[in-house]
PDB file with one MODEL, atoms N, CA, C and O in Angstrom:
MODEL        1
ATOM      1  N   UNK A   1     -43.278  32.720-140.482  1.00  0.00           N
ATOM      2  CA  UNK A   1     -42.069  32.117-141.023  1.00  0.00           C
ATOM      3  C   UNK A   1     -42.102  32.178-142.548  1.00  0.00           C
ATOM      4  O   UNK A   1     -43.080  32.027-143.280  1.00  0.00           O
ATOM      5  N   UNK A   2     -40.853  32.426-142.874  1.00  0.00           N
ATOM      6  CA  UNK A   2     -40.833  32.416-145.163  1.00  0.00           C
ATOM      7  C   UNK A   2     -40.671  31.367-145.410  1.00  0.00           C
ATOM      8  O   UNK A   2     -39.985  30.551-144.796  1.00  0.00           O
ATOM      9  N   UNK A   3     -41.364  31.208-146.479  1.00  0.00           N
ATOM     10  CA  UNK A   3     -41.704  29.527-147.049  1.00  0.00           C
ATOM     11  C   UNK A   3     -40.734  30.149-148.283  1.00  0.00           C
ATOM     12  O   UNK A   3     -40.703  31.258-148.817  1.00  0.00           O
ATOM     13  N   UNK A   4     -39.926  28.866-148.490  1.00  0.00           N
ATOM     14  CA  UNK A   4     -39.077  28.776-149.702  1.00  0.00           C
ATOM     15  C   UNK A   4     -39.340  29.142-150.822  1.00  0.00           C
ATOM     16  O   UNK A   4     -38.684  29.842-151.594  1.00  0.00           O
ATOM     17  N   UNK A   5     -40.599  28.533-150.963  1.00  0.00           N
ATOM     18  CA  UNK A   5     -40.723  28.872-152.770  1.00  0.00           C
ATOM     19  C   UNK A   5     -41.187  30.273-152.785  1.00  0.00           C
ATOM     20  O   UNK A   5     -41.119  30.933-153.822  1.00  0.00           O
ATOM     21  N   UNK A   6     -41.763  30.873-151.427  1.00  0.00           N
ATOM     22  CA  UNK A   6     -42.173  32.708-151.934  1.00  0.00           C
ATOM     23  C   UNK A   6     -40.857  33.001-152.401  1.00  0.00           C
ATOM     24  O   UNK A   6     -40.436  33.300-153.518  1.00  0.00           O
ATOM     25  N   UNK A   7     -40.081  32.786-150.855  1.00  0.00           N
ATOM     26  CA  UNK A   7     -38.550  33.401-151.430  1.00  0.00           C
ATOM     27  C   UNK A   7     -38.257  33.056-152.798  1.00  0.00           C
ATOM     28  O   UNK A   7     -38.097  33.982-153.593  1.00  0.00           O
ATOM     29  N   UNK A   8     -38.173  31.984-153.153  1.00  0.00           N
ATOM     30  CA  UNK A   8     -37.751  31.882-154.173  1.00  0.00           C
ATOM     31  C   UNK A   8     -37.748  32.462-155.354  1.00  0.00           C
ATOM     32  O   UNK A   8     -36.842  32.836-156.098  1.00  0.00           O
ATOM     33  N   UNK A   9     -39.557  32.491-155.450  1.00  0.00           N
ATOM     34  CA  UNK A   9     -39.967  33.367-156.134  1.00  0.00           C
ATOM     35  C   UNK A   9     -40.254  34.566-156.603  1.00  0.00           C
ATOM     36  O   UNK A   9     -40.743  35.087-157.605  1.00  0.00           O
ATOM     37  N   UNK A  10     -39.596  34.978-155.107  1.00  0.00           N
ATOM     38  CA  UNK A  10     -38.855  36.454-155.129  1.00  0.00           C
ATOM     39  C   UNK A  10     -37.476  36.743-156.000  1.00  0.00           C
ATOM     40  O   UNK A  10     -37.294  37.485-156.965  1.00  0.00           O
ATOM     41  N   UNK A  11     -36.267  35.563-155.031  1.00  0.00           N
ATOM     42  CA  UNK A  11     -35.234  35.704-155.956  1.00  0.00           C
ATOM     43  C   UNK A  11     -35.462  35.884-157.107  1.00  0.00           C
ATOM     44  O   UNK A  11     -35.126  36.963-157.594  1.00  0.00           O
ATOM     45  N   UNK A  12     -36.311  34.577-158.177  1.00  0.00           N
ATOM     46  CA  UNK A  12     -36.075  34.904-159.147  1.00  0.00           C
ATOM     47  C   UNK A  12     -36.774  36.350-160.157  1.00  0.00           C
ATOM     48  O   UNK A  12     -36.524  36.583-161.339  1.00  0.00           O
ATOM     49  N   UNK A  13     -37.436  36.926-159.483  1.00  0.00           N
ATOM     50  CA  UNK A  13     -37.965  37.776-159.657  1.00  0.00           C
ATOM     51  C   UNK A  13     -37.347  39.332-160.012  1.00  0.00           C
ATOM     52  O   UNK A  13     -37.563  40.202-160.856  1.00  0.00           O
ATOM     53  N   UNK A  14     -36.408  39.127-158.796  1.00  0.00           N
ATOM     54  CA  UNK A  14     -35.380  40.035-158.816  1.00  0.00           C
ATOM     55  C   UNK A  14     -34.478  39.825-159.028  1.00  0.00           C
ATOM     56  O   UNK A  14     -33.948  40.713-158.360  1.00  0.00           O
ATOM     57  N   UNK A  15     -33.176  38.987-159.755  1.00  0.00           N
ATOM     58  CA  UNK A  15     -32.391  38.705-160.472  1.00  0.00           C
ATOM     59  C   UNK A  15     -31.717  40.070-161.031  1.00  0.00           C
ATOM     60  O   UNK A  15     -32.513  40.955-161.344  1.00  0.00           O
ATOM     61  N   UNK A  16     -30.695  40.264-161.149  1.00  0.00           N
ATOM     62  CA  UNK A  16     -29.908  41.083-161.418  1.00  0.00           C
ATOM     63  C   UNK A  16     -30.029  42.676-160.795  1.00  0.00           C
ATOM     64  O   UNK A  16     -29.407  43.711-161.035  1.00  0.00           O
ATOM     65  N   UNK A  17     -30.748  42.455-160.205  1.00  0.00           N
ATOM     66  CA  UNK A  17     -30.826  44.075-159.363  1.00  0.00           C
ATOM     67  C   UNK A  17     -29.638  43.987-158.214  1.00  0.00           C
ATOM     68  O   UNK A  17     -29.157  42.946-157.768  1.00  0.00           O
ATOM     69  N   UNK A  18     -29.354  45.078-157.918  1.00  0.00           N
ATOM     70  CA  UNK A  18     -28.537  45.026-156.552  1.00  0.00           C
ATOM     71  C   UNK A  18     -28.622  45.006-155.183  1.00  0.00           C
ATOM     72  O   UNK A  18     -29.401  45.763-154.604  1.00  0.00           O
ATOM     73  N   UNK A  19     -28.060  44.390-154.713  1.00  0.00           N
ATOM     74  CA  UNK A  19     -27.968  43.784-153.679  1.00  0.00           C
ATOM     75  C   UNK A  19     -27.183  44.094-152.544  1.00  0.00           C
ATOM     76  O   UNK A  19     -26.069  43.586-152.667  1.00  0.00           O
ATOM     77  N   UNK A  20     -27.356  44.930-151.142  1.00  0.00           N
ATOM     78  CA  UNK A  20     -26.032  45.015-149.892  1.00  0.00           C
ATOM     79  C   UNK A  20     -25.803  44.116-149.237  1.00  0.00           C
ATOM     80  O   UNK A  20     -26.720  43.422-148.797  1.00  0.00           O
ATOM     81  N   UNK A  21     -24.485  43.851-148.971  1.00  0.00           N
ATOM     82  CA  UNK A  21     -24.319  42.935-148.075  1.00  0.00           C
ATOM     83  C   UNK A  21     -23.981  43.591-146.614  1.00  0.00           C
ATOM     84  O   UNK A  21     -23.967  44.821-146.566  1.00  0.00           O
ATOM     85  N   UNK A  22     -23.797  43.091-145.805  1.00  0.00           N
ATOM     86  CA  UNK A  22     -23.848  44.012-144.479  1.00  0.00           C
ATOM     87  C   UNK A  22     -22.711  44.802-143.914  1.00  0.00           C
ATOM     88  O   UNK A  22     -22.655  45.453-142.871  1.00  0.00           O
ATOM     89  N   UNK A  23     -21.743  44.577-144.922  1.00  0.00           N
ATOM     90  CA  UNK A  23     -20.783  45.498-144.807  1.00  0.00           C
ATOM     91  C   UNK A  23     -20.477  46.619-145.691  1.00  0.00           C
ATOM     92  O   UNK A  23     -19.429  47.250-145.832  1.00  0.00           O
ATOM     93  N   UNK A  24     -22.197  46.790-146.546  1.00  0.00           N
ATOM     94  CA  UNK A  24     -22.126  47.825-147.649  1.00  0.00           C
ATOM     95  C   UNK A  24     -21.861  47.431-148.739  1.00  0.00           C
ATOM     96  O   UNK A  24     -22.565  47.956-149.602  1.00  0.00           O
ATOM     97  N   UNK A  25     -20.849  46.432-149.252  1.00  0.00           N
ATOM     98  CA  UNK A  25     -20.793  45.313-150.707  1.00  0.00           C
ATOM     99  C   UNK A  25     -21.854  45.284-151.291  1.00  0.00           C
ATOM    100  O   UNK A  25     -22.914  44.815-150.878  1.00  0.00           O
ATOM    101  N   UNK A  26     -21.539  46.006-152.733  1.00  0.00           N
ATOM    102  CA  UNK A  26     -22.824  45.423-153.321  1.00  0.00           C
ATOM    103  C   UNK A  26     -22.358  44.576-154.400  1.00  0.00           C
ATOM    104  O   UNK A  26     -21.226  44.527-154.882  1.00  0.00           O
ATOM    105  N   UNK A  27     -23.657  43.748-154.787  1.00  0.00           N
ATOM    106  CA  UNK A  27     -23.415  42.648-155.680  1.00  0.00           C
ATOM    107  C   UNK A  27     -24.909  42.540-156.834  1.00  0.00           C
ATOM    108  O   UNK A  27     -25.928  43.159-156.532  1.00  0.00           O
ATOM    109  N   UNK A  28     -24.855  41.796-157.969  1.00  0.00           N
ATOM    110  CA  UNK A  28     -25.823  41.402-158.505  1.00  0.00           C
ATOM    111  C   UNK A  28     -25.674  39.967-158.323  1.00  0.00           C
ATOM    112  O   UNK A  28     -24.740  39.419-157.737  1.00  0.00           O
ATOM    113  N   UNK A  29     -26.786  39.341-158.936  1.00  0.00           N
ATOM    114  CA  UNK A  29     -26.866  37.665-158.953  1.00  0.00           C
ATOM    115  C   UNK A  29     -27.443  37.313-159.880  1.00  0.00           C
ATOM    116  O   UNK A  29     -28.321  38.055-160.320  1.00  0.00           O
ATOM    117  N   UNK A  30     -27.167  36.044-160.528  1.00  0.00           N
ATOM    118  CA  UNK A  30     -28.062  35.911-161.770  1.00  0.00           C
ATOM    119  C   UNK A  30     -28.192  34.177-161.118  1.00  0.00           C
ATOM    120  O   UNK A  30     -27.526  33.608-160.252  1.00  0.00           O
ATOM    121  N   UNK A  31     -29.330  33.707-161.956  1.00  0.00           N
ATOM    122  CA  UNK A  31     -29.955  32.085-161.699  1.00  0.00           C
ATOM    123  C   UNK A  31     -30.251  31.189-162.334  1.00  0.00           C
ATOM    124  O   UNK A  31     -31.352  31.147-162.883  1.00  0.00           O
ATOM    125  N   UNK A  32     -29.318  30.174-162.446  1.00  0.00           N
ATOM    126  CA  UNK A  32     -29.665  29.007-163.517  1.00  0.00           C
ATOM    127  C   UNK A  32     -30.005  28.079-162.697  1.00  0.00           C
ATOM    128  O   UNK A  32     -29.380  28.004-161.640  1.00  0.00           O
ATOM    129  N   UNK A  33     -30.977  27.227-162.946  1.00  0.00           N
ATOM    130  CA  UNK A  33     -31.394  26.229-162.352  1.00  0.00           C
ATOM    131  C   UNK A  33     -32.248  26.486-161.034  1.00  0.00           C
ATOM    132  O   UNK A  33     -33.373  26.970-160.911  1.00  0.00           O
ATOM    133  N   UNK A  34     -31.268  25.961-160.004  1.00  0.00           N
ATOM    134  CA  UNK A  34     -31.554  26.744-158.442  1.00  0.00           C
ATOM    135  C   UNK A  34     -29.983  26.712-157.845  1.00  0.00           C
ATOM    136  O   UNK A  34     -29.431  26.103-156.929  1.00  0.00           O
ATOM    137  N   UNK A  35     -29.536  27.746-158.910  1.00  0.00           N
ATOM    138  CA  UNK A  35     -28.159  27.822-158.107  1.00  0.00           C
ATOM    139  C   UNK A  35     -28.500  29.789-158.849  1.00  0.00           C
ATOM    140  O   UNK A  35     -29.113  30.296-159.789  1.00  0.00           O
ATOM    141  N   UNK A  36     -27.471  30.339-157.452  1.00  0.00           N
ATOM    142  CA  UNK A  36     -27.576  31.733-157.607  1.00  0.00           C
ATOM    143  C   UNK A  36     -26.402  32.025-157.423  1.00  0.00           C
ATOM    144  O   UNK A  36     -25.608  31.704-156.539  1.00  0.00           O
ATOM    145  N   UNK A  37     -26.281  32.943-158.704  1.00  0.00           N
ATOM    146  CA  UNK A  37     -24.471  33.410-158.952  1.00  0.00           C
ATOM    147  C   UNK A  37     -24.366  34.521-158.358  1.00  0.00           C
ATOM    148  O   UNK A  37     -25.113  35.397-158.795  1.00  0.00           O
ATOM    149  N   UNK A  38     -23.589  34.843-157.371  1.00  0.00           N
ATOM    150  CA  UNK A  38     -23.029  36.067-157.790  1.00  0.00           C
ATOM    151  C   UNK A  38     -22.151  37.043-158.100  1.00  0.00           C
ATOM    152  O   UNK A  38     -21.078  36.897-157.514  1.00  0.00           O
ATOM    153  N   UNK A  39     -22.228  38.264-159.015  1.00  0.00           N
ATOM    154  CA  UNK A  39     -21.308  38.151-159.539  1.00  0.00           C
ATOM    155  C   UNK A  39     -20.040  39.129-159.323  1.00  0.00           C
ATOM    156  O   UNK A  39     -19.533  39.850-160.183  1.00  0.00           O
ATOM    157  N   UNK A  40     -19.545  38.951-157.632  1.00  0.00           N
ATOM    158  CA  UNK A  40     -18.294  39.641-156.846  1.00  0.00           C
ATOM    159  C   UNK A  40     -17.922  38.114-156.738  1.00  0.00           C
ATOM    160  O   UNK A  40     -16.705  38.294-156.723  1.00  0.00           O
ATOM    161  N   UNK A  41     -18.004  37.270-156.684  1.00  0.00           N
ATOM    162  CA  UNK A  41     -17.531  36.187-156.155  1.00  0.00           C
ATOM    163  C   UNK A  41     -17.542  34.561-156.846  1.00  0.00           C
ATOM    164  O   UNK A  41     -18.719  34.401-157.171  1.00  0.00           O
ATOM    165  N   UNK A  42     -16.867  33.463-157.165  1.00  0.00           N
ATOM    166  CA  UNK A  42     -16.743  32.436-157.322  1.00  0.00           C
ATOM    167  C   UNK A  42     -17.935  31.649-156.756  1.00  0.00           C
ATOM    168  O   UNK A  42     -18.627  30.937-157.484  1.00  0.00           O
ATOM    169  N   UNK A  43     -18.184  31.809-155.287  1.00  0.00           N
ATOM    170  CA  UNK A  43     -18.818  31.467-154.962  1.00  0.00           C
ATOM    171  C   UNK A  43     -20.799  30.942-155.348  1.00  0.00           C
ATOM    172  O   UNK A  43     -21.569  31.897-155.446  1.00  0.00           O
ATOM    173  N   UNK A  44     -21.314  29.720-155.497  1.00  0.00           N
ATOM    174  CA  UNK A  44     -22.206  29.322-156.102  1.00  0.00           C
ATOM    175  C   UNK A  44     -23.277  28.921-154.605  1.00  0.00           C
ATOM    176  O   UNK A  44     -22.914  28.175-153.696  1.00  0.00           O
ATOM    177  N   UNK A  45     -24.702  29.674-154.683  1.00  0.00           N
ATOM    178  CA  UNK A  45     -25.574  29.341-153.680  1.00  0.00           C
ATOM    179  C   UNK A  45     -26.673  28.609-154.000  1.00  0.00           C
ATOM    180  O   UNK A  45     -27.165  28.825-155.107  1.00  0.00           O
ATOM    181  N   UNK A  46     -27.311  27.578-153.110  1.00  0.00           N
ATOM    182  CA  UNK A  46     -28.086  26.820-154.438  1.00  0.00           C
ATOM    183  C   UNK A  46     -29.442  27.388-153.237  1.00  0.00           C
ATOM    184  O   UNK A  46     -29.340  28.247-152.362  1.00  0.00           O
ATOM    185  N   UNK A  47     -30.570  26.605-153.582  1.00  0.00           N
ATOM    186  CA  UNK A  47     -32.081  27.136-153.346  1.00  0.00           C
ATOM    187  C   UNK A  47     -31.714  26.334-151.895  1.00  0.00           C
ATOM    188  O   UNK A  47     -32.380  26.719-150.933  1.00  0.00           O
ATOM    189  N   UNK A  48     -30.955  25.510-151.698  1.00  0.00           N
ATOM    190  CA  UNK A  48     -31.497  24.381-150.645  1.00  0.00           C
ATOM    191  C   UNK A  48     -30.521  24.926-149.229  1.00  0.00           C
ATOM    192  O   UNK A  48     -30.802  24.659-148.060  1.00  0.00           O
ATOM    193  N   UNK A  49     -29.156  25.867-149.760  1.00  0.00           N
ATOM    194  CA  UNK A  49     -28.398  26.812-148.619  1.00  0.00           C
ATOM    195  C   UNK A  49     -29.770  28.058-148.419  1.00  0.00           C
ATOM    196  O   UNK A  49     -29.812  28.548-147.290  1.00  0.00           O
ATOM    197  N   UNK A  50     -30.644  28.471-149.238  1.00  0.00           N
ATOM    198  CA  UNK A  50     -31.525  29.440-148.768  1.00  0.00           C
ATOM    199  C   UNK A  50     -32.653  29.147-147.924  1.00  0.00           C
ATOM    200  O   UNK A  50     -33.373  29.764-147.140  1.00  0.00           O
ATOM    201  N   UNK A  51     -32.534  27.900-148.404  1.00  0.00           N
ATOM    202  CA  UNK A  51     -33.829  27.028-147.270  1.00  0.00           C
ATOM    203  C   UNK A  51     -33.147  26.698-145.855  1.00  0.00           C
ATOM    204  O   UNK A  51     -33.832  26.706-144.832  1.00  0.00           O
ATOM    205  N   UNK A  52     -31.632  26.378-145.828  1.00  0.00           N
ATOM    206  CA  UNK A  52     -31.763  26.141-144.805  1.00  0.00           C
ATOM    207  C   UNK A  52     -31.246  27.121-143.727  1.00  0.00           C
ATOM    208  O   UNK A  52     -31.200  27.043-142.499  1.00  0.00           O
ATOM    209  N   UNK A  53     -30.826  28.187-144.723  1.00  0.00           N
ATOM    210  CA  UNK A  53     -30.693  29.766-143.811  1.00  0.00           C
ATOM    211  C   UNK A  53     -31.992  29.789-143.187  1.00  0.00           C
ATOM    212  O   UNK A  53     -31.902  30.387-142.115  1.00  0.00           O
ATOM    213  N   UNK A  54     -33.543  29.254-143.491  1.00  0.00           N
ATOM    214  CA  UNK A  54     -34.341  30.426-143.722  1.00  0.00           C
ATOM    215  C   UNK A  54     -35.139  30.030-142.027  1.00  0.00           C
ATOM    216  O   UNK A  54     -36.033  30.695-141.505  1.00  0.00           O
ATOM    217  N   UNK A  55     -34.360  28.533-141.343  1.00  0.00           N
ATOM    218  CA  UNK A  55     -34.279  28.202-140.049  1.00  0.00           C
ATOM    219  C   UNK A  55     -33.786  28.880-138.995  1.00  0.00           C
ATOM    220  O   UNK A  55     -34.042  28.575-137.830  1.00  0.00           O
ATOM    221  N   UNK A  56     -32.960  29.955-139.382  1.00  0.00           N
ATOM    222  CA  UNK A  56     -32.262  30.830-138.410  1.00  0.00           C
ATOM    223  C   UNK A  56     -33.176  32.379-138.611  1.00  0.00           C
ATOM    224  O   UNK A  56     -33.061  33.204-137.705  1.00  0.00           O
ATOM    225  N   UNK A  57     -33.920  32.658-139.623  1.00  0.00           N
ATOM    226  CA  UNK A  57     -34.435  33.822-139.574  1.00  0.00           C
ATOM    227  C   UNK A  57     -35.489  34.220-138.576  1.00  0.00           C
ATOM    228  O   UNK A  57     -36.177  33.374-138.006  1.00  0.00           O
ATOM    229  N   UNK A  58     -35.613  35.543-138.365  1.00  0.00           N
ATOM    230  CA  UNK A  58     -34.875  36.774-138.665  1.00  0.00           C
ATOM    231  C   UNK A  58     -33.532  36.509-138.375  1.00  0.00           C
ATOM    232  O   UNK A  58     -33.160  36.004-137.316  1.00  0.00           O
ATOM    233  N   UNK A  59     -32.732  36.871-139.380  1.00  0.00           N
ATOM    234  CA  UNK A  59     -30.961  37.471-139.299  1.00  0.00           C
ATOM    235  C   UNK A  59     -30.738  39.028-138.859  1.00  0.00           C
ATOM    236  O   UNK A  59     -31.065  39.934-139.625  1.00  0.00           O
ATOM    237  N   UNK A  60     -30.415  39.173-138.139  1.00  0.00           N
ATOM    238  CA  UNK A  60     -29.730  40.276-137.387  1.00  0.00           C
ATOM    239  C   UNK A  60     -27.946  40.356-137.884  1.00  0.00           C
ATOM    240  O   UNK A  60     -27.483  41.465-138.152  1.00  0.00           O
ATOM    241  N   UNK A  61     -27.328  39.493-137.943  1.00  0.00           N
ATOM    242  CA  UNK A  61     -25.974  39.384-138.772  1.00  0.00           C
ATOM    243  C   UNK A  61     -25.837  37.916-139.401  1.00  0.00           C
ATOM    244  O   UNK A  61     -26.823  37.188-139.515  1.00  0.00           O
ATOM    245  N   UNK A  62     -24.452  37.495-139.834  1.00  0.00           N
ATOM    246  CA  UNK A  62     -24.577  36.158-140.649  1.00  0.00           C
ATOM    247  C   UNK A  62     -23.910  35.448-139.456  1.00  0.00           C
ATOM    248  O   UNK A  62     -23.516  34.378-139.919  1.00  0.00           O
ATOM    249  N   UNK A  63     -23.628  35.503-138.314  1.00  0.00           N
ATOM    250  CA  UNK A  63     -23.013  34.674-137.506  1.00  0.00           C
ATOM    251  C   UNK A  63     -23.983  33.319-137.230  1.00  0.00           C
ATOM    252  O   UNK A  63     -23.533  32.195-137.008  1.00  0.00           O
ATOM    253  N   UNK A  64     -25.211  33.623-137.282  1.00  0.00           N
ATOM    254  CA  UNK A  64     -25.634  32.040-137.505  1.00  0.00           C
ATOM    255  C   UNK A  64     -25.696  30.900-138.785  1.00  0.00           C
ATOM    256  O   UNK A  64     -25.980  29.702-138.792  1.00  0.00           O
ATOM    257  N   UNK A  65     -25.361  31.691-139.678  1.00  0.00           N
ATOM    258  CA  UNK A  65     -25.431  31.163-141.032  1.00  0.00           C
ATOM    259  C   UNK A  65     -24.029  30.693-141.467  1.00  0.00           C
ATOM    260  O   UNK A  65     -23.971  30.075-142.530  1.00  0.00           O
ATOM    261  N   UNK A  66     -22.785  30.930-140.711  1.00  0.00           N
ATOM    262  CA  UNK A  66     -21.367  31.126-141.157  1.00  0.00           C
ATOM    263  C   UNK A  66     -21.460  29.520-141.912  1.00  0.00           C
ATOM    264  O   UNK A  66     -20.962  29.383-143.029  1.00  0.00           O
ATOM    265  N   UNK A  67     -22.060  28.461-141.289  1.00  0.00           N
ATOM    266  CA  UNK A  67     -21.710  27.203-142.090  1.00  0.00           C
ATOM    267  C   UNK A  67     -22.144  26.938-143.099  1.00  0.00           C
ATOM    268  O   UNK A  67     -21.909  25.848-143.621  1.00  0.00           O
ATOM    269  N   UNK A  68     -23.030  28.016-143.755  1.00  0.00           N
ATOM    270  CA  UNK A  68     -23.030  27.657-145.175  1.00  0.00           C
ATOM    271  C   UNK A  68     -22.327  28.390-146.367  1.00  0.00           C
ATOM    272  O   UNK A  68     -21.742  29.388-145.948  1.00  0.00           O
ATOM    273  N   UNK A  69     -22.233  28.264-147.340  1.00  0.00           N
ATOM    274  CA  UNK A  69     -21.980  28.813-148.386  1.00  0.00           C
ATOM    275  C   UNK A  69     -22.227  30.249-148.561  1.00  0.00           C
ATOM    276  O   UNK A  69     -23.361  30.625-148.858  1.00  0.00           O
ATOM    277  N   UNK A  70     -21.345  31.018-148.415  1.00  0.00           N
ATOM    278  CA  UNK A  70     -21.458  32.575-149.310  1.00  0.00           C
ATOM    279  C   UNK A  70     -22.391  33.486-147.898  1.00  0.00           C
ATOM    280  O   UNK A  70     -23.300  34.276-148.155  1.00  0.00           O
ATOM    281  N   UNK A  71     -21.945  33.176-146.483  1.00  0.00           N
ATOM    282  CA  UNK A  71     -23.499  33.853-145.624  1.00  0.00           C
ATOM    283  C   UNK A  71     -23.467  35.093-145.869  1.00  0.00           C
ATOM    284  O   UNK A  71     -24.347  35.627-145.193  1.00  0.00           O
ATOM    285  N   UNK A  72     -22.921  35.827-146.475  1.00  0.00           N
ATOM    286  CA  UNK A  72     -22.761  37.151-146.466  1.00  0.00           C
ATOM    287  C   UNK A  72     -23.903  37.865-147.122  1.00  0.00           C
ATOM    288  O   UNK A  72     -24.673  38.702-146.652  1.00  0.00           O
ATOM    289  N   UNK A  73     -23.817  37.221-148.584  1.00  0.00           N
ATOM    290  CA  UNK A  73     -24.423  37.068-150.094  1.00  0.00           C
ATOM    291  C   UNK A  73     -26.069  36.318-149.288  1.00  0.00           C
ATOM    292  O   UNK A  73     -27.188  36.816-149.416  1.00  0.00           O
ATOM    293  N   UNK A  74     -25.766  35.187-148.584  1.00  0.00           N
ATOM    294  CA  UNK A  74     -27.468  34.649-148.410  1.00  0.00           C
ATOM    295  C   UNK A  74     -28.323  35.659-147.521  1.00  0.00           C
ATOM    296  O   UNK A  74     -29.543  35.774-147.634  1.00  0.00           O
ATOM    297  N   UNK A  75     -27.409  36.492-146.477  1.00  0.00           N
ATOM    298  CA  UNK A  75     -27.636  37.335-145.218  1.00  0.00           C
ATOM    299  C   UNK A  75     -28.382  38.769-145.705  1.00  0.00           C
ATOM    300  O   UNK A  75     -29.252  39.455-145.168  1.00  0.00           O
ATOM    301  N   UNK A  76     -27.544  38.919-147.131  1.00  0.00           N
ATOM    302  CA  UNK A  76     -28.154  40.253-148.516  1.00  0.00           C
ATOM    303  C   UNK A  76     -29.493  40.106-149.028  1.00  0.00           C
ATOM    304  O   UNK A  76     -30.487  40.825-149.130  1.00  0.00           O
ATOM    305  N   UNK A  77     -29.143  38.809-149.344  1.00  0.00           N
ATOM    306  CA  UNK A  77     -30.432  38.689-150.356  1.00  0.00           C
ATOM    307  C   UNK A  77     -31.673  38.332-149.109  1.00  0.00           C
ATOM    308  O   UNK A  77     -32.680  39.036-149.178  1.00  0.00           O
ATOM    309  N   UNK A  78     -31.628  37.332-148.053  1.00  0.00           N
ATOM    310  CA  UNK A  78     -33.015  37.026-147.360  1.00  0.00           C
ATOM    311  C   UNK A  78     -33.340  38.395-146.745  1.00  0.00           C
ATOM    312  O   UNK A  78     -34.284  38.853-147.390  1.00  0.00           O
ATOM    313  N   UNK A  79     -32.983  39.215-145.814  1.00  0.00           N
ATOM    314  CA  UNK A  79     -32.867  40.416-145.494  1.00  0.00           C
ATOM    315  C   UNK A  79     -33.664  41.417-146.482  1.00  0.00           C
ATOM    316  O   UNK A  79     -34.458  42.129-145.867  1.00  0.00           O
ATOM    317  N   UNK A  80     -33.636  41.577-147.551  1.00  0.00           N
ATOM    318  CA  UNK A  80     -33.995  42.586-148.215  1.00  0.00           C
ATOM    319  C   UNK A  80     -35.198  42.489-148.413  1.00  0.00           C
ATOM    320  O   UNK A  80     -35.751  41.440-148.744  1.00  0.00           O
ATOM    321  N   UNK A  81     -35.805  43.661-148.222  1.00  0.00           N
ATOM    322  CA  UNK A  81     -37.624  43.085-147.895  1.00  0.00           C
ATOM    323  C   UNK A  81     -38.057  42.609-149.407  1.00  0.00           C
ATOM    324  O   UNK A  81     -39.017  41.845-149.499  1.00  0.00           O
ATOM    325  N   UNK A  82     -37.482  42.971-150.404  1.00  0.00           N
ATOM    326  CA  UNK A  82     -37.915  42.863-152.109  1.00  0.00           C
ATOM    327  C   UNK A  82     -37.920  41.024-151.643  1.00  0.00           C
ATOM    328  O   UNK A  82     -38.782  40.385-152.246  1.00  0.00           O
ATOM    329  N   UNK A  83     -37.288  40.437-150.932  1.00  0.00           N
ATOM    330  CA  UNK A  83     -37.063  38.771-151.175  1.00  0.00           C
ATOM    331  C   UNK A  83     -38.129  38.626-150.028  1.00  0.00           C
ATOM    332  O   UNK A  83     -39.195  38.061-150.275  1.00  0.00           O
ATOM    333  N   UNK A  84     -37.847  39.147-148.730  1.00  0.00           N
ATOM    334  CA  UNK A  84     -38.870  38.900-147.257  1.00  0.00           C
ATOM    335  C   UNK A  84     -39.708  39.110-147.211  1.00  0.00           C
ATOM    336  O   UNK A  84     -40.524  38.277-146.816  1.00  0.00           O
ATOM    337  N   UNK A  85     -40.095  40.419-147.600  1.00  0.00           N
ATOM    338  CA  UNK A  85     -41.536  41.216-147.593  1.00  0.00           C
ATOM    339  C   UNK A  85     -41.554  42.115-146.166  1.00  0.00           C
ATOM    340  O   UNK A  85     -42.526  42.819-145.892  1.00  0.00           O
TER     341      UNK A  85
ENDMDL
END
């Protein structure tokens, strides 16, 4: 199972690189605090929507994640082995 703060410490690691979302969208993200921007969208993800995605992983699509914030964008970034391993 991924423990938060690796992820985390992934995100912030990789910050502004790009990112697919599963319909091919790509995006960057940038991070103040523990909120993650990114920047196709209004939309604001904080560390604690990545923690509690990280109960449904492995993701195969975002249909388990739809109740949080941005699943598309959280479904991109946990997914990508640079954040998973």
């Amino acid at each position: 199972m991924l423990d938060i703060e690796t992820v985390w410490a992934n995100v912030l690691k990789y910050e502004g690189e790009v990112f697919r979302q599963i319909r091919g969208g790509e995006f960057r993200y940038r991070v103040s605090g523990n909120i993650i921007h990114p920047d196709r969208t209004n939309i604001q993800i904080s560390k604690s929507q990545l923690h509690e995605a990280l109960a449904f992983f492995p993701l195969s699509n975002t249909v388990r994640i739809q109740h949080l914030r941005g699943p598309s964008y959280i479904y991109a970034i946990l997914v990508d082995r640079r954040i998973s391993g």
